[in-house]
C-alpha positions as CSV (number, residue, x, y, z in Angstrom):
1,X,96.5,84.5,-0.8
2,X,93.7,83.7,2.2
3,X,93.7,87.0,5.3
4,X,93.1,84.1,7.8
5,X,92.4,80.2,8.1
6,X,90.9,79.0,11.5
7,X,91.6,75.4,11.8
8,X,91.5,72.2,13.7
9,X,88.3,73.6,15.5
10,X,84.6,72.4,15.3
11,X,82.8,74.7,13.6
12,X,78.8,75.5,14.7
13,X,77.2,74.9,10.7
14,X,73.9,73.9,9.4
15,X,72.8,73.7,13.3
16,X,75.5,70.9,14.2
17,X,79.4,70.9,15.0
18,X,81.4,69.7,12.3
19,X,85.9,69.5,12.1
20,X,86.3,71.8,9.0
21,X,88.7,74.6,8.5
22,X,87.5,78.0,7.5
23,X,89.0,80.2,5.3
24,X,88.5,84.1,5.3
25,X,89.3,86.6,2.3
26,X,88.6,90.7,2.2
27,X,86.3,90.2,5.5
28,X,84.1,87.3,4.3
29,X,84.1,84.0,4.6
30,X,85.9,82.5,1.6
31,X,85.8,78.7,1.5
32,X,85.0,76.0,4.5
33,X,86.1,72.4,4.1
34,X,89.6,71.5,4.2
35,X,92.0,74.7,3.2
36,X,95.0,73.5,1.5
37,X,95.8,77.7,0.2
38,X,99.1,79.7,1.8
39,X,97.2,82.4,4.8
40,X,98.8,85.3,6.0
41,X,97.9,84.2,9.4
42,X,96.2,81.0,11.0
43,X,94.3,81.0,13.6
44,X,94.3,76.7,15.9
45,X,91.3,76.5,17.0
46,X,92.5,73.0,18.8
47,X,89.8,71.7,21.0
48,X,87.5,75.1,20.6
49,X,84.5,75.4,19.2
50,X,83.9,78.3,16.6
51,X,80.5,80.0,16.6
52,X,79.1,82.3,14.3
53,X,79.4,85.7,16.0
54,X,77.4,86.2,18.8
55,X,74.8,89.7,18.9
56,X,73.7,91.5,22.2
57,X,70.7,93.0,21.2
58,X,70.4,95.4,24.1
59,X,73.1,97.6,25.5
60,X,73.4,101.3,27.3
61,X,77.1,102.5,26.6
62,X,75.8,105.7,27.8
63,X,77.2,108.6,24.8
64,X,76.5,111.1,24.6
65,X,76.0,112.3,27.9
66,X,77.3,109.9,31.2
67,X,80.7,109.3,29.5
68,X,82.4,109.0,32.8
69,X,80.4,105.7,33.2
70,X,80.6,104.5,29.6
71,X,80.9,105.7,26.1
72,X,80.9,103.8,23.1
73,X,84.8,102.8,23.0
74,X,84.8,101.7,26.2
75,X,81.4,99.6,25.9
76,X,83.0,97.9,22.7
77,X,86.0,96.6,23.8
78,X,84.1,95.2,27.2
79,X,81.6,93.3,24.4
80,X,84.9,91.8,22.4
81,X,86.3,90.9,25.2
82,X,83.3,88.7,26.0
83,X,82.9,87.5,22.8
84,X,80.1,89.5,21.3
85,X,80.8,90.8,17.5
86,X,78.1,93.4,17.1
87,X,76.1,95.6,19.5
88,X,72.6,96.8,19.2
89,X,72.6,100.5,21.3
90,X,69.9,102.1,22.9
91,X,68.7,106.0,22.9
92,X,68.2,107.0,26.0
93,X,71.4,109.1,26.1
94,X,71.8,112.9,26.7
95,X,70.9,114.3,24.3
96,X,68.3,111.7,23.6
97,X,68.9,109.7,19.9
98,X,65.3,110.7,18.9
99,X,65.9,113.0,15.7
100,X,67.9,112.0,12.5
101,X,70.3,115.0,13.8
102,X,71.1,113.1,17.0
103,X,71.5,109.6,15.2
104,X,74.0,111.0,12.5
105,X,75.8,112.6,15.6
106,X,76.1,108.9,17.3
107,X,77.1,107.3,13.8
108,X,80.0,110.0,14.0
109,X,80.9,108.8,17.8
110,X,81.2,105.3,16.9
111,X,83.3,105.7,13.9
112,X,86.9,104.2,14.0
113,X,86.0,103.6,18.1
114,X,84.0,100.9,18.2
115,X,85.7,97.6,17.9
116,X,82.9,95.5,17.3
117,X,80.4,96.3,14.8
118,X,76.8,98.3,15.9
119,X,73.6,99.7,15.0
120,X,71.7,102.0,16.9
121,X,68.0,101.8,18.2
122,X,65.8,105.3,17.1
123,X,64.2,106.7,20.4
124,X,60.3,107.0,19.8
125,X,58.6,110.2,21.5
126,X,54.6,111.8,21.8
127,X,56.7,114.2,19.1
128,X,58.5,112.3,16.6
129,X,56.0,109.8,15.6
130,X,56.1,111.1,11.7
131,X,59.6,110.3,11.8
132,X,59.2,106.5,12.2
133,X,57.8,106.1,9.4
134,X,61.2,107.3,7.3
135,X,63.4,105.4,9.5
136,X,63.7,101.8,7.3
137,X,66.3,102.5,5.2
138,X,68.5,105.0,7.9
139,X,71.9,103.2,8.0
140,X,72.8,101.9,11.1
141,X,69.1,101.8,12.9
142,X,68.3,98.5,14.0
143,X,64.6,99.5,15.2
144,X,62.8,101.9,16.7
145,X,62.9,102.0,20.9
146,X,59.5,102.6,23.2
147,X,60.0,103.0,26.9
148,X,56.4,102.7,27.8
149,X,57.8,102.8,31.3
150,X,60.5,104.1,33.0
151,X,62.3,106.3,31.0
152,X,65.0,110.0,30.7
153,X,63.8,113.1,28.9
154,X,61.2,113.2,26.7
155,X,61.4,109.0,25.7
156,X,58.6,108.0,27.7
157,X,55.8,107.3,26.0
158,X,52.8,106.0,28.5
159,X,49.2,107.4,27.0
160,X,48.0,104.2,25.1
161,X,46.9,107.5,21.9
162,X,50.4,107.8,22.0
163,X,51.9,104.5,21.9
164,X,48.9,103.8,19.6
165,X,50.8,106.2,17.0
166,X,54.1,105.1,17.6
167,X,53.3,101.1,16.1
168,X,51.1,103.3,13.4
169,X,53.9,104.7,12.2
170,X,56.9,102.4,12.4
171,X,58.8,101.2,9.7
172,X,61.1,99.0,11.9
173,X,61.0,96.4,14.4
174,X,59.6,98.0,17.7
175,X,61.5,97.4,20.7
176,X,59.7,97.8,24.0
177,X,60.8,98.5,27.8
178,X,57.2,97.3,29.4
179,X,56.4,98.8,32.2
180,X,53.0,100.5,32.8
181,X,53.8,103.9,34.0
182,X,50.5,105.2,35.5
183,X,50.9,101.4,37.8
184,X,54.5,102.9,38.7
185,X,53.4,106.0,40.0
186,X,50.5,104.7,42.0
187,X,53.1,101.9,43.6
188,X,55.5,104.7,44.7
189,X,54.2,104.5,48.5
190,X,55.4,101.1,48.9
191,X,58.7,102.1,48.0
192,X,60.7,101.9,51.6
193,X,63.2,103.8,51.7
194,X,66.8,101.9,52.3
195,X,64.9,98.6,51.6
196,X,65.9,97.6,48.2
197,X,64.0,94.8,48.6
198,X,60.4,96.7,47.8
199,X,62.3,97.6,44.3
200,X,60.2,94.6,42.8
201,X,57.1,95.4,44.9
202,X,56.4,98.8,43.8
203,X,57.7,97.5,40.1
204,X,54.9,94.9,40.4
205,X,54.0,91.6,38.7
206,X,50.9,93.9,37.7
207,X,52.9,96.6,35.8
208,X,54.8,94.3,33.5
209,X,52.0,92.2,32.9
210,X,49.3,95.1,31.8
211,X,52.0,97.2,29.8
212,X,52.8,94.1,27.8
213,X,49.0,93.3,27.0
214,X,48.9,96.8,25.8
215,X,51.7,96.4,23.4
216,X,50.8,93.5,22.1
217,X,47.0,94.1,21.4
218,X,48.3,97.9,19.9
219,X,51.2,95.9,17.6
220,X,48.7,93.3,16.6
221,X,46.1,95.9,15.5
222,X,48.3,97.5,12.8
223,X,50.3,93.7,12.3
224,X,53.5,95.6,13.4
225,X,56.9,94.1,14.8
226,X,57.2,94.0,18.5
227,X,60.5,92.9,20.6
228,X,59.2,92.7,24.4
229,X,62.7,93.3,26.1
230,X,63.9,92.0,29.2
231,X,61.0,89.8,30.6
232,X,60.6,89.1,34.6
233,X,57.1,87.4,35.2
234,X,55.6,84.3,35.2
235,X,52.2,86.1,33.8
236,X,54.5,87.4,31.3
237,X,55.8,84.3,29.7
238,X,52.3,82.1,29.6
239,X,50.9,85.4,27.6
240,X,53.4,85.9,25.2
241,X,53.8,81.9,24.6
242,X,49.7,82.4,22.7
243,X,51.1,85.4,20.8
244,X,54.0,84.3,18.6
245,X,54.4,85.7,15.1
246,X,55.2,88.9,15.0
247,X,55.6,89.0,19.0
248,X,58.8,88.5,20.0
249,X,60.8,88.4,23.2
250,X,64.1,88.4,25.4
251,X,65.5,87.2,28.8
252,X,68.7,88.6,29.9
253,X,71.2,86.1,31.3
254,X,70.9,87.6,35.1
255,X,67.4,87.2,35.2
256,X,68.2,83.9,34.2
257,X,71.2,83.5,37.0
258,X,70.2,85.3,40.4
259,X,66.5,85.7,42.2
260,X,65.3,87.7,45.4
261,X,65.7,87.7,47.8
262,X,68.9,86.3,48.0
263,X,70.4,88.6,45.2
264,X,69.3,91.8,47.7
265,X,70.6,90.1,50.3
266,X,74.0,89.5,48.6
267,X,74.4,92.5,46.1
268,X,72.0,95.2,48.1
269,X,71.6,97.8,45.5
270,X,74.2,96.4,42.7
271,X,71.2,94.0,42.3
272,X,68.6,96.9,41.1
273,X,67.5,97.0,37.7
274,X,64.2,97.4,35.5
275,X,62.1,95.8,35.5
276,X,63.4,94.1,38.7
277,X,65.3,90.6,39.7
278,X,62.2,89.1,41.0
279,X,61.9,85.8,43.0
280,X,62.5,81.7,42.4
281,X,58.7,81.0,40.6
282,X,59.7,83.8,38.0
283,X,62.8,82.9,37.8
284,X,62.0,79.0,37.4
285,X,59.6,79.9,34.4
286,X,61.8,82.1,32.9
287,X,63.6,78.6,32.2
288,X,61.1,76.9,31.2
289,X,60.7,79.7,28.7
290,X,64.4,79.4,27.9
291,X,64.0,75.0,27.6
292,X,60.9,75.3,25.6
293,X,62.1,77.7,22.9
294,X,59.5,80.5,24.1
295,X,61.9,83.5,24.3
296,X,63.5,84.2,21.3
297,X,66.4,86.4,22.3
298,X,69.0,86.7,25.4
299,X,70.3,90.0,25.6
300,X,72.3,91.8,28.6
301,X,70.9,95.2,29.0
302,X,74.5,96.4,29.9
303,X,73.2,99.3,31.9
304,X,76.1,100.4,34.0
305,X,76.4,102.8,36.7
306,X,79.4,103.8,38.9
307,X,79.6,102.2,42.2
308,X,79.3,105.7,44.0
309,X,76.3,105.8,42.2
310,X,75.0,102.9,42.9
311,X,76.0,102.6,47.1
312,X,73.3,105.7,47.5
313,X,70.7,104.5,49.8
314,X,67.7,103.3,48.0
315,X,65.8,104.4,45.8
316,X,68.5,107.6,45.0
317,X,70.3,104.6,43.5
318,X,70.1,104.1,39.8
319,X,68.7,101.2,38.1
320,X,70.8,98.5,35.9
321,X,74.2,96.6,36.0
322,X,76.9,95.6,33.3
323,X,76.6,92.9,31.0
324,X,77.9,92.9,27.8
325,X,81.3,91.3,28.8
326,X,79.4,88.7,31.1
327,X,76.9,86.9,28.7
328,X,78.3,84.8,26.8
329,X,80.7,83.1,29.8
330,X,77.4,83.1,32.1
331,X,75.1,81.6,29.3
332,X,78.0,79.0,28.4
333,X,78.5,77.9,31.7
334,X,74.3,77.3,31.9
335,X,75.0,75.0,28.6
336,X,77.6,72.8,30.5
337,X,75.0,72.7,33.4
338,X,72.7,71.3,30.9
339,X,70.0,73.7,31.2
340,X,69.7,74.5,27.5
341,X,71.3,73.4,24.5
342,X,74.1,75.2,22.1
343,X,72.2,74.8,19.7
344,X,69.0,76.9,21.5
345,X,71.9,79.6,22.7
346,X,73.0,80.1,18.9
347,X,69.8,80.6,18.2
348,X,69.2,82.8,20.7
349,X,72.3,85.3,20.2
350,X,72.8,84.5,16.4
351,X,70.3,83.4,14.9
352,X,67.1,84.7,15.9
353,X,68.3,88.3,15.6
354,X,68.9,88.0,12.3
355,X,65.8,86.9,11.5
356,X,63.9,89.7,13.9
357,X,65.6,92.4,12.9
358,X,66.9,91.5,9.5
359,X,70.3,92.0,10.0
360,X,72.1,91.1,6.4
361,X,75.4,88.7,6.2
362,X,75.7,87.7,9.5
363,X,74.5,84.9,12.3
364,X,75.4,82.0,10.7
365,X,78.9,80.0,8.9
366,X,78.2,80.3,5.3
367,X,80.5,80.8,2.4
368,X,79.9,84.6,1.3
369,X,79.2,85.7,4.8
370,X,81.2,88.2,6.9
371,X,84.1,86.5,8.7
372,X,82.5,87.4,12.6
373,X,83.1,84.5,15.2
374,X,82.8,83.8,18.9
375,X,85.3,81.0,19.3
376,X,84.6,79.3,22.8
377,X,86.2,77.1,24.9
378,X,84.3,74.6,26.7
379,X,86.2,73.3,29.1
380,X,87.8,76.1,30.5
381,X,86.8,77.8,33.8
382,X,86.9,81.3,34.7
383,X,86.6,83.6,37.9
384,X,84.9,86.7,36.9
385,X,86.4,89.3,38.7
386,X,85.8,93.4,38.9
387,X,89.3,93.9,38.3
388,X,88.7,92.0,34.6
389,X,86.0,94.1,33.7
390,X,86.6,96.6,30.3
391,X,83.4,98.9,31.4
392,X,84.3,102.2,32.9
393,X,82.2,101.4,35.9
394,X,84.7,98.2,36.9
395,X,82.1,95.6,38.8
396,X,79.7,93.1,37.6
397,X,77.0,91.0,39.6
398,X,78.8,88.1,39.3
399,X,82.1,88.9,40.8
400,X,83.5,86.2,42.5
401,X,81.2,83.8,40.5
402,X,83.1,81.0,39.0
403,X,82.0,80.1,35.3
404,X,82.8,76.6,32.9
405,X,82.7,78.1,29.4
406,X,84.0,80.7,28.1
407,X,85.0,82.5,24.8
408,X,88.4,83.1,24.0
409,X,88.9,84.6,20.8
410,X,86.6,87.2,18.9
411,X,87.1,87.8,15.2
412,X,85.1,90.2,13.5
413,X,85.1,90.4,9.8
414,X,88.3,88.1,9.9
415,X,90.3,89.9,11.8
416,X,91.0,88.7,15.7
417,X,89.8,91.2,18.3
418,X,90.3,89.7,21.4
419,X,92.5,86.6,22.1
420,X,93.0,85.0,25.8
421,X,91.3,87.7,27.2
422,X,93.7,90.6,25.0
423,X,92.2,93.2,22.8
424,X,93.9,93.3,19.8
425,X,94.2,95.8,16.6
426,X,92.5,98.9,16.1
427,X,88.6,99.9,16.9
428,X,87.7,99.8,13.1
429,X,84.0,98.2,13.6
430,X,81.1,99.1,11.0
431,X,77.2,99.7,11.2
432,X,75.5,96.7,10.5
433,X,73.6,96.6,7.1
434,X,69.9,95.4,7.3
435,X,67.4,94.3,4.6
């Protein structure tokens, strides 16, 4: 007997939608075509659309350490109930997630918490750099993380004989927040205090653009992997389009949704992240990026804070916003305003980070593949409200906003995890396997 049959829906295969049902057994995808077997459960997918299951490649869910913000349970069910099946986390936590000790330690967190499935990005210091080069088979690490920028504890890595040994040494895809720090610190006297409007003035155009010429001549020395994350400038962009290959890069949906000033205006310090929201020319050929099949992932840098953290007067406020829960309803509703394709958002959530980071079994509808899916509903609008949101912080940027497209059920390896906006079952997600 079949765990699960989702029928009547079209299902994203081979790049197009087809009407075929899809039948899971033991947490993989069993057989898709027309499913005649007995199920213990079905699943109508009646004018849905079944996706493979989306990936946010870049989240903060903030354990160990600021659990009263976030922590790893918490972080997961806000991702299922947006839709996402698997989470790549980051290592700036306290402790930092820079020693095999530390990474075991966050494997043990996540077990039988997490509902959807994880891996977990190895924080590169000046000290560990011997490390890297151990780290490909380590179960559970997605890549190795470089804040070359902008950073907690001892994660920073800013002298270019440093950074130098860090692409040396890796074993793994290195993922990179680019940010020149020594252009940071000589910018912090036109920081104006209570204006968060110089946040992207004294995180200039200049600083992004120079760190990311640094990482990419320093990857392409030693023909290493590099993932540029979270991409603001115009300079940025028309680089990075002449160095494809082994250069990758991302856009996160709110650079993608809001621009200064009227986010400042509007949000005041909720809109503060790194690097920052900047205005409409960046933000215009961020989408041409985005049209043109330039970036290659979109991922939400969930980075929450809690709102008495983040009403200090700037710059005591901190840095980031939530997102997890939010991409896929913001990026849908930017398909039904026709600004990109499904096909280029599959990509860009499914397929692309499979390919990147080598992440086995998943991305795609294939018989013999694990039974993950973000199954969406086109038509149907949402309100995205503060009161909705699963993070422990409870607000997002786009409260109020009103969204067309949105998912509505997530099953993760054929089990449903969230339907109509419920979390079901038990947090039972695994590390994800990579080759």
């Amino acid at each position: 007997m079949l765990d699960l049959i989702i029928k009547n829906g079209q299902c994203y295969i081979n790049g197009k939608l087809e009407d075929k049902d899809i039948a899971v057994k033991d947490s993989k995808i069993f057989k898709i075509g027309k499913i005649s077997e007995e199920s213990k459960e079905v699943y109508d997918a009646k004018n849905q659309i079944v996706l493979p299951g989306c990936i946010d490649t870049q989240t903060h869910f903030r354990e160990p350490g600021s659990t009263d913000t976030e922590d790893l349970h918490s972080g997961s069910r806000a991702a299922v109930a947006g839709g996402i099946t698997a989470v790549f986390e980051m290592p700036n936590t306290n402790p930092p997630t820079s020693n095999i000790k530390e990474f075991q330690r966050k494997l043990d967190l996540a077990k039988n918490r997490m509902y959807c499935n994880y891996a977990f990005y190895f924080g590169a210091t000046a000290d560990n750099v011997n490390q890297l080069a151990k780290l490909k088979d380590l179960e559970g690490c997605c890549g190795i993380k470089l804040f070359a920028g902008s950073s907690t504890g001892n994660l920073l890595v800013a002298d270019e004989k440093d950074i130098d040994k860090v692409f040396q040494n890796s074993s793994k895809v290195v993922a990179v927040h680019s940010e020149d720090e020594e252009i940071l610190n000589k910018n912090k006297k036109l920081i104006k205090n209570g204006d968060v409007q110089s946040h992207p003035v004294w995180r200039s155009e200049e600083c992004a653009i120079s760190s990311t010429r640094r990482i990419v001549r320093i990857a392409e020395r030693y023909n290493k992997k590099a993932h540029i994350l979270h991409i603001t400038t115009k300079q940025e962009i028309d680089f990075l389009s002449q160095h494809k290959g082994n250069i990758t890069f991302e856009i996160t949906p709110q650079h993608l949704t809001i621009y200064a000033p009227d986010c400042y205006e509007k949000l005041g310090t909720y809109a503060q992240m790194n690097p920052p929201i900047r205005d409409k020319s960046h933000y215009d050929r961020l989408w041409y990026a985005v049209k043109n099949n330039l970036n290659d992932t979109i991922g939400s840098d969930h980075a929450p804070h809690l709102k008495v953290n983040k009403d200090k007067e700037y710059p005591n406020s901190p840095s980031g916003m939530p997102g997890v829960q939010t991409l896929m309803p913001v990026m849908l509703n930017h398909v039904n305003a026709g600004k990109l394709s499904l096909n280029q958002l599959i990509n860009l959530v499914c397929e692309n980070p499979i390919k990147i980071f080598g992440i086995n079994n998943k991305g795609f509808i294939k018989e013999g593949y694990d039974a993950d899916f973000t199954i969406v509903d086109m038509n149907k609008k949402i309100e995205i409200k503060n009161d909705n949101i699963e993070s422990k912080c409870g607000w997002s940027p786009f409260n109020g906003y009103e969204f067309k497209g949105t998912p509505v059920s997530t099953i993760i390896s054929g089990k449903i995890k969230m339907k109509n906006g419920k979390i079901i079952g038990e947090p039972d997600g695994k590390p994800l396997s990579f080759n």
